[in-house]
C-alpha beads as a LAMMPS data file, in Angstrom:
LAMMPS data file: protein, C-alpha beads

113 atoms
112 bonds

1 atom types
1 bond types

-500.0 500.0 xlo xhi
-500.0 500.0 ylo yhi
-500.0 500.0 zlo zhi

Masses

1 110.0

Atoms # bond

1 1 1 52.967 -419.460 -461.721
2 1 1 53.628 -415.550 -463.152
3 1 1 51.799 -413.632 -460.680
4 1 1 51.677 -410.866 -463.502
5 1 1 50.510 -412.358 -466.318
6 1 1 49.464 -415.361 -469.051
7 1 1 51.081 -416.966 -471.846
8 1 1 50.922 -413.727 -473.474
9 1 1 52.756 -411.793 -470.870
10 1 1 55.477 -414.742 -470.539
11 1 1 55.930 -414.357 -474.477
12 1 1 56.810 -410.795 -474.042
13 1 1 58.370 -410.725 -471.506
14 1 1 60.924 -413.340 -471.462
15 1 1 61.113 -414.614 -475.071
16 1 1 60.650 -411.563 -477.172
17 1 1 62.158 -408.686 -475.158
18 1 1 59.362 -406.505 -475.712
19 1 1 56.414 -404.579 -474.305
20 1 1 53.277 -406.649 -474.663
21 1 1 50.426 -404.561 -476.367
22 1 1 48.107 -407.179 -475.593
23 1 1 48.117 -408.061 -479.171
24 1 1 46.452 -411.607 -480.104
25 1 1 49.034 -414.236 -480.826
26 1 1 49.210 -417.667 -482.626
27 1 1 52.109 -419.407 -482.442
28 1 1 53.053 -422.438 -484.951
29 1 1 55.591 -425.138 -483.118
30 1 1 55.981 -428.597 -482.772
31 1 1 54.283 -430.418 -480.350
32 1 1 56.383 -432.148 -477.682
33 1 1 59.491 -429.343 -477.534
34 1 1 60.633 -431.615 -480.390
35 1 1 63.033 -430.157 -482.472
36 1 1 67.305 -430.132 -483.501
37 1 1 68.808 -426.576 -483.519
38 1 1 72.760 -426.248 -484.467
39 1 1 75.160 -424.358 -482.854
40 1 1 75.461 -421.791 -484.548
41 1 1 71.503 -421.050 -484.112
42 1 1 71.976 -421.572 -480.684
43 1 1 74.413 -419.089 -480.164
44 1 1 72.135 -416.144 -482.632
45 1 1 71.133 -415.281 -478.641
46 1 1 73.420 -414.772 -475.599
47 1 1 74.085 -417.133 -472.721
48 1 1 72.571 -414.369 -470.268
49 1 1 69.312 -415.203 -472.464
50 1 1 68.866 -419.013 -472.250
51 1 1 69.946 -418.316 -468.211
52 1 1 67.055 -416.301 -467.606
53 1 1 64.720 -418.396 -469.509
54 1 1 65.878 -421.669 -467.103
55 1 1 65.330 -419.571 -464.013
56 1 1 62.005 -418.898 -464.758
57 1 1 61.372 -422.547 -465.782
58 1 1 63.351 -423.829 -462.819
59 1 1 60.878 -422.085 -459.730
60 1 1 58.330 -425.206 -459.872
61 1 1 58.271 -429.072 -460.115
62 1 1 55.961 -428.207 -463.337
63 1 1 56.068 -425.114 -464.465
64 1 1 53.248 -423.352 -466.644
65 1 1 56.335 -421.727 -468.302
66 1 1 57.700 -425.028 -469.411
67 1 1 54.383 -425.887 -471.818
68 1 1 54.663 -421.932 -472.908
69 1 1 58.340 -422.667 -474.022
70 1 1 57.266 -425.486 -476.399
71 1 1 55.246 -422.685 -478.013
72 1 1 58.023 -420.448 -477.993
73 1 1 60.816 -422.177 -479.306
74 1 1 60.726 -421.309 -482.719
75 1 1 60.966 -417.546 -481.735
76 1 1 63.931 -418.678 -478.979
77 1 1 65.794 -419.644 -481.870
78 1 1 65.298 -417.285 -484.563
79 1 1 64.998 -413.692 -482.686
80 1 1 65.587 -412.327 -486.653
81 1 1 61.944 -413.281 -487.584
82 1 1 59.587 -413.457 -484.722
83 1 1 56.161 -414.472 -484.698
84 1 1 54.429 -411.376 -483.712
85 1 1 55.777 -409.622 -486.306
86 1 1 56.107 -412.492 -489.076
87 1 1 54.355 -415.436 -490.244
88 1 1 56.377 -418.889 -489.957
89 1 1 53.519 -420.251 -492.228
90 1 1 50.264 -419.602 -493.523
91 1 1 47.174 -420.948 -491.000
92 1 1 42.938 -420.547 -491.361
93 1 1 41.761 -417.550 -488.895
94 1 1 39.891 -418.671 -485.805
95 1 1 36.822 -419.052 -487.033
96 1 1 37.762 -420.314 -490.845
97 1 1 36.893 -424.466 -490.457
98 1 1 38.692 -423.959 -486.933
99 1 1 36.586 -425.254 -483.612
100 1 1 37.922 -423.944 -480.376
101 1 1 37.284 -425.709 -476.967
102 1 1 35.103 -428.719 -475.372
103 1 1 32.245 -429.008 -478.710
104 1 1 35.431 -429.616 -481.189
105 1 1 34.452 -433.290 -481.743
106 1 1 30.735 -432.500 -482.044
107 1 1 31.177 -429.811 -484.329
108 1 1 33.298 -432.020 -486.842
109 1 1 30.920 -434.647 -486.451
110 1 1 28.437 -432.253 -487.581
111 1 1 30.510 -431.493 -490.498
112 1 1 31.004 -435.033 -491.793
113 1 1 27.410 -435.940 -491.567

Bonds

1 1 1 2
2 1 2 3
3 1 3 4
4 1 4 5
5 1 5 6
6 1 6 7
7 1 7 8
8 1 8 9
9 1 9 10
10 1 10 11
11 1 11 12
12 1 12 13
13 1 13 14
14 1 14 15
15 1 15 16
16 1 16 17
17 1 17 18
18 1 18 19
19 1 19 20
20 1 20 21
21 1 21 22
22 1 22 23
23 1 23 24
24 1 24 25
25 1 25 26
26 1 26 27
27 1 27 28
28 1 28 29
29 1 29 30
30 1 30 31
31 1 31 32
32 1 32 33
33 1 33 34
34 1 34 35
35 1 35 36
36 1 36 37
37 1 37 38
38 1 38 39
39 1 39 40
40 1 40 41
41 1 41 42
42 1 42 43
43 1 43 44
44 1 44 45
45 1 45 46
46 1 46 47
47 1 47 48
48 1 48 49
49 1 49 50
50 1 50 51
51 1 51 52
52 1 52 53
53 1 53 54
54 1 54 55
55 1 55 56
56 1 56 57
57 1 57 58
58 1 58 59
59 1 59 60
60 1 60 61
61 1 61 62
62 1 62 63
63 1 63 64
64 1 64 65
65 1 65 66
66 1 66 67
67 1 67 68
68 1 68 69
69 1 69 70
70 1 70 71
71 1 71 72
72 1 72 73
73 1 73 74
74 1 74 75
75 1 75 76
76 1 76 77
77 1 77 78
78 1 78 79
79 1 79 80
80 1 80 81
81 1 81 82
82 1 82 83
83 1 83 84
84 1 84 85
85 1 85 86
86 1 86 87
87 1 87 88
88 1 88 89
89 1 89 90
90 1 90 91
91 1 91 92
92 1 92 93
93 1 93 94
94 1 94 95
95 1 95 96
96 1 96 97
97 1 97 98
98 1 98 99
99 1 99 100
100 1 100 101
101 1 101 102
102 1 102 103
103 1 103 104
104 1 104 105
105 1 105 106
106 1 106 107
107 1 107 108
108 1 108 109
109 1 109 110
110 1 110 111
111 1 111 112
112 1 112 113
């Protein structure tokens, strides 16, 4: 729904604050948007912020932006130690033990035998 831009460009843009370098990105974040965040953790970022954010989410019936928020919440919440410039955790490269796209089951299965 960005005319402008990808996942990438949405991350940037609206949840970091910052110019997009067209760096990769891999985000670590709980599936389903599920998560409990106090107050206080809330309120690390302004209420012109979260505003912005709904607006964006808010244009559609189902938003592309709403599935790149569930991605993004971890960095929503904790501005102090984003994930383009930090590690939440440790994870394999793309490429160590990891299958990308369509062949994933065949390629474990290939694996295991």
């Amino acid at each position: 729904h960005l005319r402008s831009g990808d996942m990438l460009h949405f991350y940037h843009k609206y949840i970091s604050l910052d110019e997009n370098e067209g760096q990769p990105l891999t985000l670590s974040f709980s599936q389903g948007a599920r998560f409990a965040a106090s107050r206080a953790r809330i309120q690390v970022r302004p209420r012109s912020y979260y505003a912005r954010l709904l607006a964006v989410v808010s244009k559609h019936v189902s938003p592309q932006e709403g599935y790149w928020m569930e991605a993004a919440w971890y960095d929503v919440l904790h501005p102090e130690s984003m994930q383009h410039q930090t590690e939440v955790c440790s994870l394999p490269k793309v490429g160590d033990h990891m299958t990308l796209g369509p062949y994933a089951v065949h390629s474990i299965r290939q694996q295991l035998i």
